[in-house]
C-alpha positions as CSV (number, residue, x, y, z in Angstrom):
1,X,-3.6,-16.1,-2.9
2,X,-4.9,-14.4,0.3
3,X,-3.1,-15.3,3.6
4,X,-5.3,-16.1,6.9
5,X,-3.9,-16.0,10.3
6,X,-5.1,-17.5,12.8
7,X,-3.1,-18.7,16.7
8,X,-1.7,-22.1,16.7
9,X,-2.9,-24.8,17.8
10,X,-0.8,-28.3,19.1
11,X,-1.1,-29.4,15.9
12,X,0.6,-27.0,14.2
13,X,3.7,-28.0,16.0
14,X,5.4,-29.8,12.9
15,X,4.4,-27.5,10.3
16,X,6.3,-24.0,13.0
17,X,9.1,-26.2,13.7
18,X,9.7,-26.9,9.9
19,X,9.2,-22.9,9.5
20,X,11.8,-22.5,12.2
21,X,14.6,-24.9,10.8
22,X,13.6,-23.0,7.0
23,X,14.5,-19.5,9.0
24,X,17.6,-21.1,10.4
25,X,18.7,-21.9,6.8
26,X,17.3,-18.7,5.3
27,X,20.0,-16.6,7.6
28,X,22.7,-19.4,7.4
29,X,22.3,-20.4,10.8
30,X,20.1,-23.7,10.8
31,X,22.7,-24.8,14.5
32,X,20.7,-21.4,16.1
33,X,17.7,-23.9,16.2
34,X,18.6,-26.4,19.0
35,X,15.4,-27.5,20.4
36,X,12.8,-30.1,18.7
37,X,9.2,-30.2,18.2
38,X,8.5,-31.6,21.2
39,X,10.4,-28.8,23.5
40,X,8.6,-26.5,21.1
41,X,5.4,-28.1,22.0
42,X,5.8,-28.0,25.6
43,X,6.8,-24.0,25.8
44,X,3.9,-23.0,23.8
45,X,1.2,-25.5,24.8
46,X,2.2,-26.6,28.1
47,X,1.1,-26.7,31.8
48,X,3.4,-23.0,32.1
49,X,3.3,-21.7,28.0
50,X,6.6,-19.5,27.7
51,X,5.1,-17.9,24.6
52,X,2.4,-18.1,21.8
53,X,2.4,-18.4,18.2
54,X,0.3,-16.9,15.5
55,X,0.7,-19.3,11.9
56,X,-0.4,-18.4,8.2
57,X,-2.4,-20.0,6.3
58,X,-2.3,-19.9,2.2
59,X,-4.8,-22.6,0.6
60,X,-4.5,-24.1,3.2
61,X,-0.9,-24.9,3.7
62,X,0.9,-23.1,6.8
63,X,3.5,-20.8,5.3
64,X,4.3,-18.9,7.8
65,X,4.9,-18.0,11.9
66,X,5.4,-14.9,14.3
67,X,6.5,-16.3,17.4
68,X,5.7,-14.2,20.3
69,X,5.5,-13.4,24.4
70,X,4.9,-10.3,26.9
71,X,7.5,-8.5,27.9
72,X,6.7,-5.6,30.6
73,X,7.5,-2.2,30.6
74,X,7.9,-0.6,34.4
75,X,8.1,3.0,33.3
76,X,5.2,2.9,31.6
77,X,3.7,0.0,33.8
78,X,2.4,-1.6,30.4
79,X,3.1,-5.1,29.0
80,X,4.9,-4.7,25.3
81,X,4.5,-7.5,22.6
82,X,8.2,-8.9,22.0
83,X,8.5,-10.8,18.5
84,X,11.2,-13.2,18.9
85,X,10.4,-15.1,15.2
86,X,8.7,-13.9,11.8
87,X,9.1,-16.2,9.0
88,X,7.0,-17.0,5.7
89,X,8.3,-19.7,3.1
90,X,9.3,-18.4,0.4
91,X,7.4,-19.3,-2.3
92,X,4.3,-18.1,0.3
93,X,6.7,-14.6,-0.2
94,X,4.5,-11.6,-1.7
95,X,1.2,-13.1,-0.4
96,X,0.5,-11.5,2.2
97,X,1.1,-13.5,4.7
98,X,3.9,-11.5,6.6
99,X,1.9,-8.3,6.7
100,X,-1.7,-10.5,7.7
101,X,1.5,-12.0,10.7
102,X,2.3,-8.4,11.8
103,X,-1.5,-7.0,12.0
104,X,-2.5,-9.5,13.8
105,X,0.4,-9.3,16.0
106,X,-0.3,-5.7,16.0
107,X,-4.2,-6.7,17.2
108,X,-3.0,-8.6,20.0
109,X,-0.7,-5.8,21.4
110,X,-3.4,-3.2,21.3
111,X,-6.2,-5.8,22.5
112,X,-3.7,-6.3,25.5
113,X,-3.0,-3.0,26.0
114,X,1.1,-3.0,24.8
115,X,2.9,0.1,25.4
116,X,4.6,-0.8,21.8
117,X,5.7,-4.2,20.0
118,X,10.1,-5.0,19.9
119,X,11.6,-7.1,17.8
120,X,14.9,-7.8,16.4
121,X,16.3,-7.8,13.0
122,X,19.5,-9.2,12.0
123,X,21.9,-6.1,10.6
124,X,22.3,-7.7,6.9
125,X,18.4,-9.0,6.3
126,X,18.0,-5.5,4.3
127,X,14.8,-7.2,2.7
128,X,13.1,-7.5,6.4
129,X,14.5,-4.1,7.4
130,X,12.3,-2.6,4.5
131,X,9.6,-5.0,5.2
132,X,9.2,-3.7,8.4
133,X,9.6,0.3,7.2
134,X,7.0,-0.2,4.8
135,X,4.4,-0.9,7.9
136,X,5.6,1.5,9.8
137,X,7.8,0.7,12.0
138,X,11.4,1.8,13.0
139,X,14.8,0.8,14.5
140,X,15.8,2.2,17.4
141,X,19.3,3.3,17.1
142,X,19.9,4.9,20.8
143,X,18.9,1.1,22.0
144,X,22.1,-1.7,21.5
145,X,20.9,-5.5,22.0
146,X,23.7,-6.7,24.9
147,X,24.0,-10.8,25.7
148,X,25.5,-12.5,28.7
149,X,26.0,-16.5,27.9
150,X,27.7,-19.4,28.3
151,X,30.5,-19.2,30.5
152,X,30.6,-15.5,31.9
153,X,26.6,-15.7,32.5
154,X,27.6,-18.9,34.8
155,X,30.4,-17.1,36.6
156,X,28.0,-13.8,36.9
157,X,25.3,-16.9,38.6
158,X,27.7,-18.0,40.7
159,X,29.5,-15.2,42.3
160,X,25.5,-14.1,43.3
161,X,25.3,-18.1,45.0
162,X,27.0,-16.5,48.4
163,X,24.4,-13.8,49.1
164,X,25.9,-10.4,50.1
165,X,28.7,-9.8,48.0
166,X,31.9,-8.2,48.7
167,X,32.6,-4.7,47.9
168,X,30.8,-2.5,45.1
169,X,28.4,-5.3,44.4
170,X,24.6,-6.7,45.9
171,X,24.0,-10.1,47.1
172,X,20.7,-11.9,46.7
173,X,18.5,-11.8,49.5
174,X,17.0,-15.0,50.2
């Protein structure tokens, strides 16, 4: 079995969104993916794309998916290559086809001249932390992912609707 890559294309849409509801299971987390194939569709082939994807090919079949967009770096004044999803079936496992994801991902970063490529890793998927040792990489423990949602991000939103705030804080100029 040798794994091609090779970006998506609209058709593909089916074939990553059933990759993306196997990830969900794979971490026990299948509610994580909320949005269907169409939405899916729309942010990576629409009039405005919000990403791209990169998909794997073994015999044929799609087996796997690194879902991807730039990010920007204003220190280094450099785009970076965030990977938000990697995920290979897994009977596709041990093919290839994650490593043939990641160098091509790795392609595109230098092609677009990336400062580095981020990603995430969940803290108990020990299998993708070594994975991702093995080509190299490392996780950056001086660096702690932080999330406003939900609620608090709407009250942070709305306290900034008034335009200069009050004491100890900056309004939104118009």
């Amino acid at each position: 079995m040798t794994a091609i890559v090779r970006q998506a294309v609209p058709e593909d849409i089916g074939a990553i969104h059933a990759l993306l509801l196997g990830f969900g299971r794979h971490v026990g987390h299948v509610e994580w993916v909320s949005a269907g194939p169409e939405a899916l569709a729309g942010a990576l082939f629409g009039a405005a794309p919000r990403g791209h994807a990169h998909v794997a090919l073994v015999d044929g079949r799609i087996v796997g998916v690194a879902l991807w967009f730039l990010s920007f770096n204003f220190w280094m004044v450099q785009p970076v290559l965030y990977l938000e999803d990697l995920f290979v079936d897994a009977e596709a496992r041990g093919s290839g086809a994650g490593e043939a994801l990641m160098r091509a991902l790795a392609a595109e970063a230098v092609a677009r001249d990336c400062a580095w490529m981020d990603w995430q890793v969940l803290t108990d998927n020990h299998g993708g932390q070594r994975f991702y040792a093995r080509l190299g990489a490392r996780a950056q423990p001086e660096w702690r992912l932080w999330r406003l949602e939900g609620p608090a991000l709407a009250e942070l939103a709305g306290g900034a609707q008034g335009g200069a705030a009050g004491a100890g804080g900056g309004g939104i100029a118009p």
